[in-house]
N, C-alpha and C positions, 0 to 999 in steps of 0.2 A: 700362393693364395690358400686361404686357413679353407677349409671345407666347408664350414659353417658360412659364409661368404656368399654361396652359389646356391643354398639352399632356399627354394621359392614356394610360399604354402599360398595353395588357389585354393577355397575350397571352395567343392560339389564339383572338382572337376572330373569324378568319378565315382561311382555307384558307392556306395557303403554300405555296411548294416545298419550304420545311424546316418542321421543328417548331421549337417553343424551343429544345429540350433541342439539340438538333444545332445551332444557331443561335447558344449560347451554348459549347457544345463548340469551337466555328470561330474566336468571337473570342478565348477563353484561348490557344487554335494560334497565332494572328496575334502575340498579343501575348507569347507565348513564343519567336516566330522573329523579333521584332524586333532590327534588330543597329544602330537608329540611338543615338547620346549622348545617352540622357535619364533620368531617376530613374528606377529600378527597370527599366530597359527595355533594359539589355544581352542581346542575343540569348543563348539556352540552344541554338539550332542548333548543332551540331558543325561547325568547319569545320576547314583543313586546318592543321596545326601540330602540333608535338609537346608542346605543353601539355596535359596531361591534363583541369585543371579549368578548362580555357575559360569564363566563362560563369557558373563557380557560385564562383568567390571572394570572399569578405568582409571588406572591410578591420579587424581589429578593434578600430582606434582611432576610428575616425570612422564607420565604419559601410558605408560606400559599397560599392559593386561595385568591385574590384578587375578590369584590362585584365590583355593579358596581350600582352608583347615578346617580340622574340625577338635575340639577338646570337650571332655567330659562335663557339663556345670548341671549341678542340681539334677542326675540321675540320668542326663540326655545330654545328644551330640547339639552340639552350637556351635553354629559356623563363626570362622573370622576371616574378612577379604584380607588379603596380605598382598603385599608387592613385595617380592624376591628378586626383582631384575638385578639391582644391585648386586645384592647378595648373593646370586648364581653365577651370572657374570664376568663380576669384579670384587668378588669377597667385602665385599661392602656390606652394611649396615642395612635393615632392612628397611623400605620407603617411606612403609606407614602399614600398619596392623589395626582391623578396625572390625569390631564384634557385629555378626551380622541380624544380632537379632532385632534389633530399633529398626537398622535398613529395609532388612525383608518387612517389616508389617507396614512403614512406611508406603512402601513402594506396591502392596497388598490392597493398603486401602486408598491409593492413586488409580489402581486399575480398577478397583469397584468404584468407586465415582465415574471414573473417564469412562467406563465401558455401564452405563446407564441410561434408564427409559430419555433421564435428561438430553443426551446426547444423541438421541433417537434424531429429530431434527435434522442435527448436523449431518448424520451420516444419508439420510435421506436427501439431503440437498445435495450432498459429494454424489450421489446415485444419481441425479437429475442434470449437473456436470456431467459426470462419464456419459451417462446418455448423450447430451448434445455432442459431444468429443465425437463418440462412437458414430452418429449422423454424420457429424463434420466429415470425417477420415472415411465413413462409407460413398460419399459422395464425389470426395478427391479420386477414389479409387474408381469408382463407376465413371468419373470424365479420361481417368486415363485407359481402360478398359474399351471406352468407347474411341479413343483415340489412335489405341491401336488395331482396332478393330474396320476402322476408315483406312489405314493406311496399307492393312493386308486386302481389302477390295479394291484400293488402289494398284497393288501387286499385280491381284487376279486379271486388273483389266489390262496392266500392261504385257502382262503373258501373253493374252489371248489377241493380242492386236500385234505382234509379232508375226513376220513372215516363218512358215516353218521351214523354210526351206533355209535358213538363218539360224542353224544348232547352234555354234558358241552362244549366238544373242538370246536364243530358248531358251539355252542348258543355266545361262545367267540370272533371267528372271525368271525360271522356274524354281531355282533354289533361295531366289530373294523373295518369293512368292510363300515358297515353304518353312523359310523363318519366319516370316512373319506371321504364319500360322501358328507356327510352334509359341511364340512368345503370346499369341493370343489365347491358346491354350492353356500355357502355363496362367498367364493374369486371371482367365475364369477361372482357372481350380482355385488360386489362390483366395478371390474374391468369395466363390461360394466356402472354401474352408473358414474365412474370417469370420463372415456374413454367419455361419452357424454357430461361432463363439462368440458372436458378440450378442446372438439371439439368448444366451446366459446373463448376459450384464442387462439387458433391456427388457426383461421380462418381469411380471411379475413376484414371481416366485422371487427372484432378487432382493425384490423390496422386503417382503413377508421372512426372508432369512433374514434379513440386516435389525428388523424388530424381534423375530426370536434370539439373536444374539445379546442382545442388549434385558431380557428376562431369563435368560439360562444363564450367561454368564456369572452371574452373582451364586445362585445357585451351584453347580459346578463347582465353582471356586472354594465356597466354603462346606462342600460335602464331606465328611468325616473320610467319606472313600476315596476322594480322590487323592492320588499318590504325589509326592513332591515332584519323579519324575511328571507327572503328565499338568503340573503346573507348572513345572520351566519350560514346558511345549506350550504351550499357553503365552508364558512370559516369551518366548520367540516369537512368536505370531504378532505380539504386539511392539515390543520394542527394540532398539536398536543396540544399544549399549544405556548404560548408568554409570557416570564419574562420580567419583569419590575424596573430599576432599575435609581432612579430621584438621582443627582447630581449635576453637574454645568448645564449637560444636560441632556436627559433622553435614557439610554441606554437599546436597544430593542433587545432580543434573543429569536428569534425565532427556534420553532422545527416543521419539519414538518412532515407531517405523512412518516416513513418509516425509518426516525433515521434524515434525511440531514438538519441539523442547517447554522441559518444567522444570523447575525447583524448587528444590522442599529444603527447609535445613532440621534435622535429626537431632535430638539434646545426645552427648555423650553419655556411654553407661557411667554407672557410678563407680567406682574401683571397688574391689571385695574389702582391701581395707578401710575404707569411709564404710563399710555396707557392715562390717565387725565392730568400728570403732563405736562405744558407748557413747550415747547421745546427752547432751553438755546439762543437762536439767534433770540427767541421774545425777552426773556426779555432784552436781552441787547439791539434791537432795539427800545422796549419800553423805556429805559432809556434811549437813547439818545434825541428820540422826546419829552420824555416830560421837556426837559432844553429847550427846544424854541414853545412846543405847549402845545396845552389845550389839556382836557379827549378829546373832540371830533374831536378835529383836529387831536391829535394821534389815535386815533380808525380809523379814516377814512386812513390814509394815513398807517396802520397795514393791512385795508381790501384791498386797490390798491394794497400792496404787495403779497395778496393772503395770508395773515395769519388771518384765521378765525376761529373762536369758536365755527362752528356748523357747 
């Protein structure tokens, strides 16, 4: 028998430094600030670049985590999502390479609309759900609480109506006496630990952040100071991943954190060659000046039309 076979994970069935719960809290951390090359495990850490969606793009031909490059254009770094899967892989061809600067301001100004006085409302209604939820689940909790709380006076009284002179039958229900203590225990701590975080979601203060959010955020956002890092912290907090999918345009599907998807479709950049190539109404004006002038008499009378090459 392989060793691995007999191995049995109980947990809290012994004291720790951590509990589960913060135990399992610590490896999703780990494995969300992972930034080596492996399935599902490009880091979601912010780091430094002017790519907005580091971390959360999706290739959406093939699936994969989309990297994210950066090349020099016009004095400054500009990102391009790329898919490499192929290409790393299996020496393949790369997915699709797609400039990120249309995407980031697209998805720039999705989160300044979504995150708006307008949307004030909505999130304010989602606060008046969790509330009733929060009741609901505090109530489920208080019948079970009380139910075990009946069944350890239940205990008490069978203890005490015992002959003493009858130890095994003592020693029996005194310890069935004292679970049930102990599990009554446990359910208050519990209860009053909940009872104090949920006294967070039901409060006022609650509501009065969820409308300063919705007035900073804009702010924030387009302050000179704030750093690209600490608006892909930002872009975490709100959404899930962004697919990416280049065709005649480039079409954007967004998820955002809690299930609620959008899309946007992107126009493609222009290529540097259309973006050099002389536009069709010089050269036909070119060809007509130069049937009655020289190179310089046509260059000058191209620049009084306001058609210039620099």
């Amino acid at each position: 028998m392989a060793r691995d076979d007999w191995l049995v994970l109980i947990p809290g069935a012994h004291v720790g430094y951590i509990d589960w719960t913060e135990y399992e809290r610590n490896q999703t951390t780990l494995q969300h600030n992972a930034g080596a090359f492996a399935d599902g495990r490009r880091g979601s850490v912010p780091r430094e670049g002017a790519g907005l969606l580091q971390g959360r793009v999706l290739c959406g031909l093939c699936g994969a985590r989309m990297r994210v490059r950066y090349q020099q254009v016009g004095g400054r770094q500009a990102p391009y999502y790329q898919c490499t899967e192929a290409s790393v892989r299996h020496a393949g061809k790369l997915c699709q390479s797609i400039r990120g600067q249309g995407v980031d301001e697209a998805i720039s100004a999705l989160l300044l609309k979504t995150v708006s006085p307008a949307a004030l409302e909505v999130a304010l209604a989602v606060q008046d759900e969790i509330t009733d939820r929060v009741q609901q689940a505090d109530a489920v909790r208080e019948a079970q609480l009380e139910r075990t709380r009946y069944e350890a006076e239940l205990a008490r009284r069978r203890y005490l109506r015992v002959d003493p002179d009858n130890r095994l039958v003592a020693d029996t229900l005194e310890a069935d006496w004292n679970e049930h203590l102990r599990q009554l225990d446990a359910l208050q701590r519990e209860q009053d630990r909940q009872r104090d975080t949920d006294q967070a979601l039901l409060a006022d203060e609650a509501r009065q952040r969820i409308a300063a959010l919705t007035k900073d955020f804009p702010r924030v956002w387009q302050d000179s100071r704030t750093t690209p890092v600490e608006r892909k912290r930002m872009v975490a907090l709100l959404l899930e991943d962004v697919t990416l999918i280049k065709g005649d345009t480039i079409d954007v599907h967004v998820r955002f954190r809690g299930g609620q998807t959008q899309s946007l479709t992107v126009p493609r950049p222009v290529s540097m060659a259309r973006v050099r190539q002389t536009p069709s109404e010089v050269v036909e004006t070119l060809d007509r000046l130069l049937d009655t002038c020289t190179d310089r008499e046509a260059a000058e009378r191209l620049n009084a039309h306001g058609f210039r090459n620099c």
